[in-house]
N, CA, C and O atoms as a GROMACS GRO file, in nm:
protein
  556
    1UNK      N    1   1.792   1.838  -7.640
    1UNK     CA    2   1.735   1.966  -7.670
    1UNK      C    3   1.586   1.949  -7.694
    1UNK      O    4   1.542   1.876  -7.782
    2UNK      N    5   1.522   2.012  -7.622
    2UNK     CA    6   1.358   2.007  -7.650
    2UNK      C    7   1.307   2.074  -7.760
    2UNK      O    8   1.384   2.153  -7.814
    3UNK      N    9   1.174   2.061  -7.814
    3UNK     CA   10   1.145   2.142  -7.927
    3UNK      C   11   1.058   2.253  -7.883
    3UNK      O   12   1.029   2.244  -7.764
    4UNK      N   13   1.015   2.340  -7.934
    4UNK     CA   14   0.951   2.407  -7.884
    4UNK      C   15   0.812   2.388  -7.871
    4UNK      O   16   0.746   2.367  -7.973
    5UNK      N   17   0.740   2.393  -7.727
    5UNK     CA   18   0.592   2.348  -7.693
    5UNK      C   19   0.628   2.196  -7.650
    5UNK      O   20   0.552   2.159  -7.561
    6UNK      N   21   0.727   2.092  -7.690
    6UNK     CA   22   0.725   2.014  -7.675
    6UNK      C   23   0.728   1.930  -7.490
    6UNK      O   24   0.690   1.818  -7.456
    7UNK      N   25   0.784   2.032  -7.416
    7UNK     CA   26   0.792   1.990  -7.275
    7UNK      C   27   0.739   2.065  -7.202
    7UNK      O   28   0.744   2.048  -7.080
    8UNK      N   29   0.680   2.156  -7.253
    8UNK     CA   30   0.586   2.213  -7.142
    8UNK      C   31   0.434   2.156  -7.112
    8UNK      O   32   0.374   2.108  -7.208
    9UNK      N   33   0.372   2.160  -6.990
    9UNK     CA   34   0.292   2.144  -6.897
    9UNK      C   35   0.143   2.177  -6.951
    9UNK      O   36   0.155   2.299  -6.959
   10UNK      N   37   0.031   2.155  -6.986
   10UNK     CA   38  -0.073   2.199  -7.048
   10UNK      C   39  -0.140   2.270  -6.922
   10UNK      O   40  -0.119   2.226  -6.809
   11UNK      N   41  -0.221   2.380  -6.941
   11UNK     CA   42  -0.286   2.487  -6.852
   11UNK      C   43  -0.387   2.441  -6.847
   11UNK      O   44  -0.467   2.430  -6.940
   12UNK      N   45  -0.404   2.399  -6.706
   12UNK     CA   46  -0.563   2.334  -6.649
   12UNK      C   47  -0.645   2.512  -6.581
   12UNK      O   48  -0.594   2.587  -6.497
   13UNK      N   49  -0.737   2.526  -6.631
   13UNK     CA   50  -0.843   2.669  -6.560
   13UNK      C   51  -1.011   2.611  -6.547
   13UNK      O   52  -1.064   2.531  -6.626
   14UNK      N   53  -1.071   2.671  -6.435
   14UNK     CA   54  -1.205   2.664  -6.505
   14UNK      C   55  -1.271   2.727  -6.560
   14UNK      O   56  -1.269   2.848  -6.536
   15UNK      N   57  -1.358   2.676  -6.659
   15UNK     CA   58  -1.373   2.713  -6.792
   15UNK      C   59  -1.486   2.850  -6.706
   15UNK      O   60  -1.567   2.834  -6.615
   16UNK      N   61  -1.456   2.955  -6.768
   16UNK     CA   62  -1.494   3.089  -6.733
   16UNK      C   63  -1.640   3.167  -6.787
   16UNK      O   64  -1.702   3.243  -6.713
   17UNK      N   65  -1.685   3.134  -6.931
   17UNK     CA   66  -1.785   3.180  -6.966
   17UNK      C   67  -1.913   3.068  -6.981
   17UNK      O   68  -1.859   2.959  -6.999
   18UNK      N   69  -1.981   3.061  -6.981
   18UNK     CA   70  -2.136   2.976  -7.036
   18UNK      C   71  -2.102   2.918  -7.153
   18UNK      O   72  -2.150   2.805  -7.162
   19UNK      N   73  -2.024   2.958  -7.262
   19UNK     CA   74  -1.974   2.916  -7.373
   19UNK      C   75  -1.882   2.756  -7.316
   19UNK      O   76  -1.924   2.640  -7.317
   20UNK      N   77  -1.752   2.808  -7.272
   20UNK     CA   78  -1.702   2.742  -7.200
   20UNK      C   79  -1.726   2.645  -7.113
   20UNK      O   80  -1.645   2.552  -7.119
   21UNK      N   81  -1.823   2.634  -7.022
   21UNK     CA   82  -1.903   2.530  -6.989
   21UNK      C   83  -1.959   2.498  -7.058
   21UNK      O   84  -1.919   2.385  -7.085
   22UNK      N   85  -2.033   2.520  -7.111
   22UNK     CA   86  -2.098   2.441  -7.196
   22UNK      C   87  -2.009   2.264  -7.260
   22UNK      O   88  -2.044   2.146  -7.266
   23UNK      N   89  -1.872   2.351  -7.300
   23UNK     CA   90  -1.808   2.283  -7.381
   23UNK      C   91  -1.738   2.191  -7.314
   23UNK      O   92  -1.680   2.101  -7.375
   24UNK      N   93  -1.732   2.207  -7.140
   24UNK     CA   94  -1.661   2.103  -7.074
   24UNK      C   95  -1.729   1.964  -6.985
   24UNK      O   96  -1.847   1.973  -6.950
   25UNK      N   97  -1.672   1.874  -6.960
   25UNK     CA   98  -1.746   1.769  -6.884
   25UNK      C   99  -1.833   1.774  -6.793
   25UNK      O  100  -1.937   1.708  -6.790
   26UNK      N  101  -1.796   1.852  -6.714
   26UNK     CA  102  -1.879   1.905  -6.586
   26UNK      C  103  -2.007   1.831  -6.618
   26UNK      O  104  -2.031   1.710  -6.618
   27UNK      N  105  -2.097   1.959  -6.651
   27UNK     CA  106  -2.210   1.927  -6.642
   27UNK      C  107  -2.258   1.782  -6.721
   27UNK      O  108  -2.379   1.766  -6.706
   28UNK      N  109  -2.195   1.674  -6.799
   28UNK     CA  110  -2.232   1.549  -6.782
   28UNK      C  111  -2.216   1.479  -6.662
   28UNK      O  112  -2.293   1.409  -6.595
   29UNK      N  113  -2.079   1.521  -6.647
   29UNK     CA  114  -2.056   1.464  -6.495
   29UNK      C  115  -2.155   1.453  -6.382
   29UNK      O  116  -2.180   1.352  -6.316
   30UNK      N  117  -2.218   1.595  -6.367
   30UNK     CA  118  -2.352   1.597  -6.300
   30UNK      C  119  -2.466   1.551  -6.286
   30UNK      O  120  -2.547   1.531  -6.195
   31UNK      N  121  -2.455   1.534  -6.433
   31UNK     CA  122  -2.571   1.476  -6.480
   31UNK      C  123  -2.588   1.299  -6.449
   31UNK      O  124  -2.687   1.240  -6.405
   32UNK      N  125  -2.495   1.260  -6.476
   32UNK     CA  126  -2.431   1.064  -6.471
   32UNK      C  127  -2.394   1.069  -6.309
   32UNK      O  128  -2.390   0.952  -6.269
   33UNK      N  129  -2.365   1.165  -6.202
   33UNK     CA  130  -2.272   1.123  -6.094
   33UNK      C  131  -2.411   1.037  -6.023
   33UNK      O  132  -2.383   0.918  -6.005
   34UNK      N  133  -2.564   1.076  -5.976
   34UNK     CA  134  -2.617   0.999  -5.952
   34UNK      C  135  -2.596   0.836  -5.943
   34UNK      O  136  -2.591   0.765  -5.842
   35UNK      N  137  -2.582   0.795  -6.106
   35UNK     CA  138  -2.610   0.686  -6.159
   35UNK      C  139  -2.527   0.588  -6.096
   35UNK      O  140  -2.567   0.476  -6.065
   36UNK      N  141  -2.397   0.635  -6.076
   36UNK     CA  142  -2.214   0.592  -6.038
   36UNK      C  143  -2.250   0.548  -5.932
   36UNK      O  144  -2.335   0.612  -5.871
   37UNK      N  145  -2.205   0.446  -5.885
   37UNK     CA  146  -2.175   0.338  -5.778
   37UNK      C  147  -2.055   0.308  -5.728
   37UNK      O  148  -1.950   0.308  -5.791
   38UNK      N  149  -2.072   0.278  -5.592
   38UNK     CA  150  -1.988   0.190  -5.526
   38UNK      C  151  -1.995   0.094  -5.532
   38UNK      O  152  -2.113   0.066  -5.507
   39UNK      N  153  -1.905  -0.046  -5.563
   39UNK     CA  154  -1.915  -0.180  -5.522
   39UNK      C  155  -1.830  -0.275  -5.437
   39UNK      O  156  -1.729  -0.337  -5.470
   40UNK      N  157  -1.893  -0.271  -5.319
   40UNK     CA  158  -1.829  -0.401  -5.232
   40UNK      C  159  -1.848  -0.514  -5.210
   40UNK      O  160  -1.943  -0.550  -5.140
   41UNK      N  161  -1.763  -0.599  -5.266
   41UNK     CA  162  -1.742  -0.742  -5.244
   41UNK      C  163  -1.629  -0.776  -5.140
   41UNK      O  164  -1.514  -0.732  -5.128
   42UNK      N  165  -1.721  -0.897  -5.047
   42UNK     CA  166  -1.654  -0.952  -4.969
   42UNK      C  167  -1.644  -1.121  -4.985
   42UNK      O  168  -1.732  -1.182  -5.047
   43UNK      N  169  -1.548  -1.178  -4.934
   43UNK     CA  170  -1.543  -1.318  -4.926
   43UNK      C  171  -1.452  -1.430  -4.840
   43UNK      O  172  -1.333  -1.404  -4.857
   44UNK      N  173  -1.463  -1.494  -4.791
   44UNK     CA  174  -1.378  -1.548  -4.654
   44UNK      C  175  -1.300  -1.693  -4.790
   44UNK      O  176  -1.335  -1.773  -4.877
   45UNK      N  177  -1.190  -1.645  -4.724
   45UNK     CA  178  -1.069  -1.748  -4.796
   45UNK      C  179  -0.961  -1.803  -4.640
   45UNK      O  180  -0.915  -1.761  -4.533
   46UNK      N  181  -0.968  -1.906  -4.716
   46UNK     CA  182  -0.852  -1.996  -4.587
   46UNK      C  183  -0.739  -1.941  -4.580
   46UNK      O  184  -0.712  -1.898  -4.693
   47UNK      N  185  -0.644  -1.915  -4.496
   47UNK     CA  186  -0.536  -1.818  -4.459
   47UNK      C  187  -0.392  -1.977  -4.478
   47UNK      O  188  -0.328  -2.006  -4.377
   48UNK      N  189  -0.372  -2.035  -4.575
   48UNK     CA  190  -0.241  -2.121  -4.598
   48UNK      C  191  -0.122  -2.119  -4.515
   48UNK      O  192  -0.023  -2.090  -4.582
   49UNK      N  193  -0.103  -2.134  -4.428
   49UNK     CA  194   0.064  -2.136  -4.363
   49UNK      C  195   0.147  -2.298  -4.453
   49UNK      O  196   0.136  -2.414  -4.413
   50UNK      N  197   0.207  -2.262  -4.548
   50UNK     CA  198   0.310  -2.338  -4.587
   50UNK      C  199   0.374  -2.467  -4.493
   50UNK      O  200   0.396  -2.584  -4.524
   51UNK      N  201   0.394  -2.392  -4.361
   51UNK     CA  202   0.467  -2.497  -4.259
   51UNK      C  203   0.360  -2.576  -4.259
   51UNK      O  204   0.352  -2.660  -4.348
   52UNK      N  205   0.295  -2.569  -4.197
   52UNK     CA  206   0.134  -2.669  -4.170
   52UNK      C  207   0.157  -2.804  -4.293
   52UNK      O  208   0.126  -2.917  -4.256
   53UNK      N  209   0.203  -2.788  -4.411
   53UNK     CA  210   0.221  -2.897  -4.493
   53UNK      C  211   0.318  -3.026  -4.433
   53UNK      O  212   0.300  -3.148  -4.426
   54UNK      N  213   0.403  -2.958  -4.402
   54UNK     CA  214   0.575  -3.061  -4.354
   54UNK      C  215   0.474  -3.113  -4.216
   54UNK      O  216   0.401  -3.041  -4.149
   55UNK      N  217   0.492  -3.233  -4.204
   55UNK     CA  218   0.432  -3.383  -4.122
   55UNK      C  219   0.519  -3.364  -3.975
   55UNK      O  220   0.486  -3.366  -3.856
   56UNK      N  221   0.643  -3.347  -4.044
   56UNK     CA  222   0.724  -3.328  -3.901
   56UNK      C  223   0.714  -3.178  -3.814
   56UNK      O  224   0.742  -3.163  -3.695
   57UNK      N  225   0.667  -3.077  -3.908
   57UNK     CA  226   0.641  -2.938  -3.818
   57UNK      C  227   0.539  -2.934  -3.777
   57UNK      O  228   0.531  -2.866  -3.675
   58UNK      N  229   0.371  -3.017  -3.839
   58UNK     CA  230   0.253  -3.032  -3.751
   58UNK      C  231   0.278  -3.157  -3.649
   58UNK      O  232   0.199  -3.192  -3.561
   59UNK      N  233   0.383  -3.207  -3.673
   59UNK     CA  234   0.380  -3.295  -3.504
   59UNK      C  235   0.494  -3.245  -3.408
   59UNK      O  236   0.499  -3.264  -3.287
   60UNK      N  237   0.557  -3.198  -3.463
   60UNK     CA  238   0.628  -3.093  -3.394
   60UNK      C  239   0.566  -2.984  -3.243
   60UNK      O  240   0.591  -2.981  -3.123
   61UNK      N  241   0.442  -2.879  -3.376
   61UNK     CA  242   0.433  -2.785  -3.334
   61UNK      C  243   0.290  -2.795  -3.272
   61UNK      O  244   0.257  -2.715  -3.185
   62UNK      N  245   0.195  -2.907  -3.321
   62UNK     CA  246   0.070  -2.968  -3.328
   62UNK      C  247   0.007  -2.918  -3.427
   62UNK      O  248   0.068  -2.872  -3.523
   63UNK      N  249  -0.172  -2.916  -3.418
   63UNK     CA  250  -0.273  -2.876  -3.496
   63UNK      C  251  -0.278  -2.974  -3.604
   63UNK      O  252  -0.189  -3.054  -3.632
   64UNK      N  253  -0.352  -2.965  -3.641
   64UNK     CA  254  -0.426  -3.080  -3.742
   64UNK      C  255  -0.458  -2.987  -3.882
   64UNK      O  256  -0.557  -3.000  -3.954
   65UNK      N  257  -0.362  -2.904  -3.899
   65UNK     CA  258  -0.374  -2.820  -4.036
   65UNK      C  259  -0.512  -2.736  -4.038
   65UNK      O  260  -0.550  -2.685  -4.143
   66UNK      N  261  -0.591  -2.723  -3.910
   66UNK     CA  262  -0.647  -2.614  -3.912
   66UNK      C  263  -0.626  -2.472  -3.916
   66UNK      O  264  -0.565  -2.409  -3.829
   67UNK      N  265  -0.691  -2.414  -4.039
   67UNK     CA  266  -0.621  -2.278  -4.108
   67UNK      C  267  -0.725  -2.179  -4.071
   67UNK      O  268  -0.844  -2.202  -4.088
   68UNK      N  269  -0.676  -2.057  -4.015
   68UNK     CA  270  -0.778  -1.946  -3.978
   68UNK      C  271  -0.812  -1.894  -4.096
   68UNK      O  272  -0.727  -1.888  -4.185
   69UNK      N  273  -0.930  -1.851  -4.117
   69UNK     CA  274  -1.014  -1.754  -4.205
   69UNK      C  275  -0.992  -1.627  -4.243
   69UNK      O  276  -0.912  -1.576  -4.164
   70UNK      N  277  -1.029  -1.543  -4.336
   70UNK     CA  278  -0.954  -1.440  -4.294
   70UNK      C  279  -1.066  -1.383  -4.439
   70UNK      O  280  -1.082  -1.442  -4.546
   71UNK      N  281  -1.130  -1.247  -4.391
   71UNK     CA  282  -1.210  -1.166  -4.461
   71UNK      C  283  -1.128  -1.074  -4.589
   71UNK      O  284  -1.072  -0.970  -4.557
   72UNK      N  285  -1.127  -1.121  -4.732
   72UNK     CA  286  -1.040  -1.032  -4.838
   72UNK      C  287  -1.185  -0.955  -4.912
   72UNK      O  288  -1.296  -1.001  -4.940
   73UNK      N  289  -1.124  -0.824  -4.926
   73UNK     CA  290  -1.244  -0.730  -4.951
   73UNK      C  291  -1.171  -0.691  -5.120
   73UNK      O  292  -1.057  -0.716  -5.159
   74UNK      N  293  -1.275  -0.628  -5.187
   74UNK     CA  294  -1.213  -0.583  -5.293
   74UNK      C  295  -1.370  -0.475  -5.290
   74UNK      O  296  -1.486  -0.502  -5.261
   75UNK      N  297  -1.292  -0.326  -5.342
   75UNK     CA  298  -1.397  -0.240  -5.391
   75UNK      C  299  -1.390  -0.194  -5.531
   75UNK      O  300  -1.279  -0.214  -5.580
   76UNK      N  301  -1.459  -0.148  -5.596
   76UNK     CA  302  -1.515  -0.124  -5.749
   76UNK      C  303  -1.594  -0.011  -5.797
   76UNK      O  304  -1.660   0.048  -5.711
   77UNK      N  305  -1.601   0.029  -5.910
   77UNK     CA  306  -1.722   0.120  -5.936
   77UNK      C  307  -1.819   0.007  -6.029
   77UNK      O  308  -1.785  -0.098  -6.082
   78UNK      N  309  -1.961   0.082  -6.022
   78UNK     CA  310  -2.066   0.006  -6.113
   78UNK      C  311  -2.171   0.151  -6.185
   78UNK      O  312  -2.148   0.268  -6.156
   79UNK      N  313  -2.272   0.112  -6.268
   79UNK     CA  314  -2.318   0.207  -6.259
   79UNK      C  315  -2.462   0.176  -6.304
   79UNK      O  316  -2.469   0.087  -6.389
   80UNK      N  317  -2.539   0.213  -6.277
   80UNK     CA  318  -2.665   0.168  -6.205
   80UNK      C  319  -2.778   0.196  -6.352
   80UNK      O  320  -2.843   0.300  -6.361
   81UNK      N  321  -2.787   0.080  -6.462
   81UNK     CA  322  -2.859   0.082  -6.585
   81UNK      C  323  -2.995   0.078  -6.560
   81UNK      O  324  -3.046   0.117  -6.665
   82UNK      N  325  -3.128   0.042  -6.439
   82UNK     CA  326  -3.226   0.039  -6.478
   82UNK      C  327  -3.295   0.070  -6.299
   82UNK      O  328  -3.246   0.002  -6.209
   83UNK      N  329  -3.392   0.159  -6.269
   83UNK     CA  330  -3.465   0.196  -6.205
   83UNK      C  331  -3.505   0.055  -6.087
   83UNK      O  332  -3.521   0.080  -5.967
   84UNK      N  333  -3.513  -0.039  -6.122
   84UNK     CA  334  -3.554  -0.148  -6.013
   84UNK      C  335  -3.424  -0.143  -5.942
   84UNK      O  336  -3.420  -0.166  -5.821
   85UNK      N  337  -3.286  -0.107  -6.028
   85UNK     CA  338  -3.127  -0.159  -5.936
   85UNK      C  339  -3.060  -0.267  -5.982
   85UNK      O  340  -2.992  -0.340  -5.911
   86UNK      N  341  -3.081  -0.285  -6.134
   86UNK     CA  342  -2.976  -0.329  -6.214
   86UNK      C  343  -2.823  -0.246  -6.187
   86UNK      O  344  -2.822  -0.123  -6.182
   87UNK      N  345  -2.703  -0.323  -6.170
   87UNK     CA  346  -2.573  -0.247  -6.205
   87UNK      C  347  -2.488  -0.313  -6.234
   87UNK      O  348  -2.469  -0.416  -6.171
   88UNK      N  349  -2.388  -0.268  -6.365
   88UNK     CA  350  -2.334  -0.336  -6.403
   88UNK      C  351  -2.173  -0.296  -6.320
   88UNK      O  352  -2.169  -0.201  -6.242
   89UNK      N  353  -2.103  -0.343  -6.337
   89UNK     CA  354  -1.967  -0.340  -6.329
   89UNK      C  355  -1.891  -0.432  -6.318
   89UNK      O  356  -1.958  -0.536  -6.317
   90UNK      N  357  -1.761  -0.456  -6.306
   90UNK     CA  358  -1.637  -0.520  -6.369
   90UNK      C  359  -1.673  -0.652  -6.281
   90UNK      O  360  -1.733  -0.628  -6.177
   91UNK      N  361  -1.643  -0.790  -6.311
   91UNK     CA  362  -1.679  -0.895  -6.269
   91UNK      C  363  -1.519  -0.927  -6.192
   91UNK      O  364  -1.542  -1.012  -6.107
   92UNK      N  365  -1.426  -0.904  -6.191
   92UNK     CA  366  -1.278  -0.930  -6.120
   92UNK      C  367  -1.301  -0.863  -5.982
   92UNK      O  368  -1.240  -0.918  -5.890
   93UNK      N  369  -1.390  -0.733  -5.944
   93UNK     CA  370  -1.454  -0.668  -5.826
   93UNK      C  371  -1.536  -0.818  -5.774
   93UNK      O  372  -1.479  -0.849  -5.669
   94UNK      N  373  -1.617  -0.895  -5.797
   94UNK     CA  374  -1.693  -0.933  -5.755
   94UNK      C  375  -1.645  -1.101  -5.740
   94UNK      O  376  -1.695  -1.172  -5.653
   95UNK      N  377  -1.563  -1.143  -5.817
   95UNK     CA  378  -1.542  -1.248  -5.810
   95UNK      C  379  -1.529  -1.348  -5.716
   95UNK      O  380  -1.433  -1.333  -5.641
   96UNK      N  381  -1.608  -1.463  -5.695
   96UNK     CA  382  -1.613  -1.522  -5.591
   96UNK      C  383  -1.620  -1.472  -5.477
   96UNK      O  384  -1.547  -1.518  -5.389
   97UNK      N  385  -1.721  -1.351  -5.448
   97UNK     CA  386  -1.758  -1.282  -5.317
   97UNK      C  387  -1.890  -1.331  -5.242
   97UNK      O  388  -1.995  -1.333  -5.307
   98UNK      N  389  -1.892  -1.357  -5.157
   98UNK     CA  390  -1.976  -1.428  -5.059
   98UNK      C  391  -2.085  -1.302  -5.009
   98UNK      O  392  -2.194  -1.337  -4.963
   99UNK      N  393  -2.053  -1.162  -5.021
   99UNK     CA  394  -2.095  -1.075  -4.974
   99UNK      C  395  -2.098  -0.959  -5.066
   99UNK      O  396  -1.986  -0.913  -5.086
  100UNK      N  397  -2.214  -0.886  -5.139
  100UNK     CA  398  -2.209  -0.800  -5.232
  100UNK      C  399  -2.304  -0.653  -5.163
  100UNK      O  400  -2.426  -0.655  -5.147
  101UNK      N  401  -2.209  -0.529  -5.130
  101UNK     CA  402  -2.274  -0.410  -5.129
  101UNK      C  403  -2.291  -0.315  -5.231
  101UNK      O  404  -2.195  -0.320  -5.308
  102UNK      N  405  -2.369  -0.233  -5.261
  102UNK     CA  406  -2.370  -0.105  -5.332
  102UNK      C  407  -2.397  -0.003  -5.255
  102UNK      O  408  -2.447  -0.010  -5.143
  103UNK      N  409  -2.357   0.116  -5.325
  103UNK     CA  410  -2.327   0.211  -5.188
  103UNK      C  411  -2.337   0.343  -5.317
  103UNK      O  412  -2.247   0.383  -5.391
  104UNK      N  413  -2.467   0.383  -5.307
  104UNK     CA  414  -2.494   0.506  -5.384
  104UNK      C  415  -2.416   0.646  -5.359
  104UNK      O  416  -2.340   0.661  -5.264
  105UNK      N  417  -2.445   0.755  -5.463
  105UNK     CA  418  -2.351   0.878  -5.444
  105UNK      C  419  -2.459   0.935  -5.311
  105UNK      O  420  -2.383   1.010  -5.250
  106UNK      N  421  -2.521   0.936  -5.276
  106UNK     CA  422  -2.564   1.024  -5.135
  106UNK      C  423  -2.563   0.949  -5.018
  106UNK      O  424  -2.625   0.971  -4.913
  107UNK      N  425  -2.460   0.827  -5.056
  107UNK     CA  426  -2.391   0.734  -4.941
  107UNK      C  427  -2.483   0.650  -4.875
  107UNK      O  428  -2.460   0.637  -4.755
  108UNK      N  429  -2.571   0.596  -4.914
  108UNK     CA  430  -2.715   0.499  -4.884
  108UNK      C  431  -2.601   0.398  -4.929
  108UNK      O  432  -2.505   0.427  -5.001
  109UNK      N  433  -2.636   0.234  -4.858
  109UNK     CA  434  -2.574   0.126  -4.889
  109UNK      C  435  -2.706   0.041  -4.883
  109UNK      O  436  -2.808   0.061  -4.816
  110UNK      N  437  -2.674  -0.063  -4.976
  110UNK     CA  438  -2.815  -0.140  -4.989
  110UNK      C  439  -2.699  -0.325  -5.036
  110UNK      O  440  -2.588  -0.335  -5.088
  111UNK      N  441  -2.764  -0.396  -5.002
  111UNK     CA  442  -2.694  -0.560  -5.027
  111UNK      C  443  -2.782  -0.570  -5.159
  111UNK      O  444  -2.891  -0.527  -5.198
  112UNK      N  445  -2.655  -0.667  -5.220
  112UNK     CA  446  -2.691  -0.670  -5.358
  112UNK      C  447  -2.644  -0.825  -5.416
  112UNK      O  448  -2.553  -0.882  -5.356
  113UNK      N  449  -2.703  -0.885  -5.525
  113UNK     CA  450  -2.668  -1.016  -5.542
  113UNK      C  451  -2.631  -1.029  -5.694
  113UNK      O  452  -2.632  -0.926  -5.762
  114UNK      N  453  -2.606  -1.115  -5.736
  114UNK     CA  454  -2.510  -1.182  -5.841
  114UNK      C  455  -2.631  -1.189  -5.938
  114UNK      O  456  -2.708  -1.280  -5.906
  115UNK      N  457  -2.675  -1.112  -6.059
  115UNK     CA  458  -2.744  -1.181  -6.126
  115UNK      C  459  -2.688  -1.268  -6.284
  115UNK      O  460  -2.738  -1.360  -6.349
  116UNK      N  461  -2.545  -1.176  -6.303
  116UNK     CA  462  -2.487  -1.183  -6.449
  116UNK      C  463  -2.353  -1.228  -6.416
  116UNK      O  464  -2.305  -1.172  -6.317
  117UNK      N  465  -2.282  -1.312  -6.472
  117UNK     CA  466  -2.138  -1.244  -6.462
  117UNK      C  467  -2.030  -1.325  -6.571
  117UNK      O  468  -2.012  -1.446  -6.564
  118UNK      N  469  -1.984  -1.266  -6.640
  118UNK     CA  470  -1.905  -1.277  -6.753
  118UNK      C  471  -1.709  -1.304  -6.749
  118UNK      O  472  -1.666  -1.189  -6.765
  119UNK      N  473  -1.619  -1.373  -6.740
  119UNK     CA  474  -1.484  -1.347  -6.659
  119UNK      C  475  -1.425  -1.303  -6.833
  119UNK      O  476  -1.330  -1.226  -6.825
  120UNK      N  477  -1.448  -1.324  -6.918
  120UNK     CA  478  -1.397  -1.335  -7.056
  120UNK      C  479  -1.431  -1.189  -7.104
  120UNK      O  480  -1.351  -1.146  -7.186
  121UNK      N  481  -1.528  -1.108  -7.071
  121UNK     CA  482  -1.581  -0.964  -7.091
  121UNK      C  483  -1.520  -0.889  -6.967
  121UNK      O  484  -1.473  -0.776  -6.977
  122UNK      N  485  -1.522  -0.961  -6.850
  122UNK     CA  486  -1.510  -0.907  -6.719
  122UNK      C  487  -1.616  -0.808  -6.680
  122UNK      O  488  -1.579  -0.700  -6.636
  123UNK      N  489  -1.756  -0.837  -6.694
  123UNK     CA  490  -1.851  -0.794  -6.689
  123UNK      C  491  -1.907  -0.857  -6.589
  123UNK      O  492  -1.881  -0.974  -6.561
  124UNK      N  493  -2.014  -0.763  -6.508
  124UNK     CA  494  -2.137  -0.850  -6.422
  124UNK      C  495  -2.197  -0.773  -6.441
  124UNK      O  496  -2.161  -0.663  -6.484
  125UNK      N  497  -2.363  -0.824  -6.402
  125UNK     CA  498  -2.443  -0.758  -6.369
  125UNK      C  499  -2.504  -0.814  -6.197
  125UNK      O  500  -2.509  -0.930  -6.156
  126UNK      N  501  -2.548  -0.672  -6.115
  126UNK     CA  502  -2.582  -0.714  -5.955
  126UNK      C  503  -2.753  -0.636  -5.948
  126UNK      O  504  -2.819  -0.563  -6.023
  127UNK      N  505  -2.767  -0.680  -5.857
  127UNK     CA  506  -2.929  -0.635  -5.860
  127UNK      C  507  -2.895  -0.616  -5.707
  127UNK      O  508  -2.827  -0.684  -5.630
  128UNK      N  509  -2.969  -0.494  -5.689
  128UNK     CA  510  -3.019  -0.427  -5.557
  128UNK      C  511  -3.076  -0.532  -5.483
  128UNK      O  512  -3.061  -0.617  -5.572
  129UNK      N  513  -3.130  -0.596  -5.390
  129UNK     CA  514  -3.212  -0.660  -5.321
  129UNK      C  515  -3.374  -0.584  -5.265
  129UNK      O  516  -3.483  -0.639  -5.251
  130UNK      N  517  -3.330  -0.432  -5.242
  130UNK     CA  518  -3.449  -0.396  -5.196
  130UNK      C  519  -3.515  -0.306  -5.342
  130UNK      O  520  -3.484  -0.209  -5.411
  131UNK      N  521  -3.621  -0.407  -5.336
  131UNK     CA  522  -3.674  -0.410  -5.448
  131UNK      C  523  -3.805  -0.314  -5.460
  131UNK      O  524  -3.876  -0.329  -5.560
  132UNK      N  525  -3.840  -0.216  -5.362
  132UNK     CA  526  -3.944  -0.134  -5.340
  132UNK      C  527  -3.886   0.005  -5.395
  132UNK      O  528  -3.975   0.087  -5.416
  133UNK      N  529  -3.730   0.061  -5.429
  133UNK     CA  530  -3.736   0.174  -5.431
  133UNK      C  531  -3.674   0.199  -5.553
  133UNK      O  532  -3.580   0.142  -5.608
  134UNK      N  533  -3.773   0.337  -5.604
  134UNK     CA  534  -3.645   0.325  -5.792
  134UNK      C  535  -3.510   0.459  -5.771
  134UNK      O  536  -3.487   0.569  -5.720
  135UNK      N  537  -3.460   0.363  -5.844
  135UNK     CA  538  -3.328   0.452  -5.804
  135UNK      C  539  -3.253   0.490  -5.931
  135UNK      O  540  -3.258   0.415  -6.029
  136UNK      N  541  -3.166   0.631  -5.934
  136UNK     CA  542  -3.143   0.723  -6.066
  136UNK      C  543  -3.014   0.607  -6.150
  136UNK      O  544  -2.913   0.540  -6.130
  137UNK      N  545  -3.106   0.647  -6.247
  137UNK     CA  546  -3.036   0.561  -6.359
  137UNK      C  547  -2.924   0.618  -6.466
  137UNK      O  548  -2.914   0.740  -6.454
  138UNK      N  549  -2.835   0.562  -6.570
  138UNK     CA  550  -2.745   0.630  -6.646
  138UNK      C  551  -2.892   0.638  -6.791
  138UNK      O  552  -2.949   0.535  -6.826
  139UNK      N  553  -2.926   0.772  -6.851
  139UNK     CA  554  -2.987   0.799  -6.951
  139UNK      C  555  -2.894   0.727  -7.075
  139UNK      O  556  -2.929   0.736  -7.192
   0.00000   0.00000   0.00000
């Protein structure tokens, strides 16, 4: 038996007066969406076939335990602390990536490199590479 209020559904609306906005996320949202990032990390890892171990299936089958390559991507958010192209975000996104993009909210992508990175916080910090343009920051 439910209680009453207890299983019903909460009423999502948008907020209708100036009062009302005021009082909802939105307009931070607007305000911070600039700042918000994309982060892509890439990195080439050896592709393991198990058989390749057993002596009798590489003379079997041949090859000399040469293992194909194989591109593992991971994407992330970051968010962009200082005008030169400081950004921080989660260091498990970036980990051991050979290849670092950022990819702003008006969809500009710029290569970016490793300046910080923390596994115990799970923190990094990445720096823009192109270092000529300032770009919107979190206030």
């Amino acid at each position: 038996m439910l209680s009453a209020g207890g299983g019903q559904a909460q009423e999502r609306r948008v907020p209708a007066s100036p009062t009302e906005l005021r009082m909802s996320y939105a307009p931070i949202v607007q305000r911070v969406q600039p700042a918000v990032v994309n982060v892509y990390a890439a990195k080439t890892v050896q592709v393991r076939n198990p058989l390749m171990e057993d002596p009798l299936f590489r003379r079997f089958f041949g090859g000399q335990g040469i293992q194909p390559e194989q591109m593992q991507r991971s994407l992330g958010s970051g968010v962009m602390v200082d005008a030169s192209g400081l950004v921080v975000t989660n260091n498990h996104v970036i980990e051991g990536a050979d290849q670092v993009k950022i990819s702003l909210s008006d969809k500009r992508e710029f290569e970016a490199e490793i300046v910080l990175k923390d596994s115990r916080t799970d923190l990094a910090v990445l720096r823009i590479k192109d270092g000529k343009e300032k770009f919107p920051t979190l206030d």
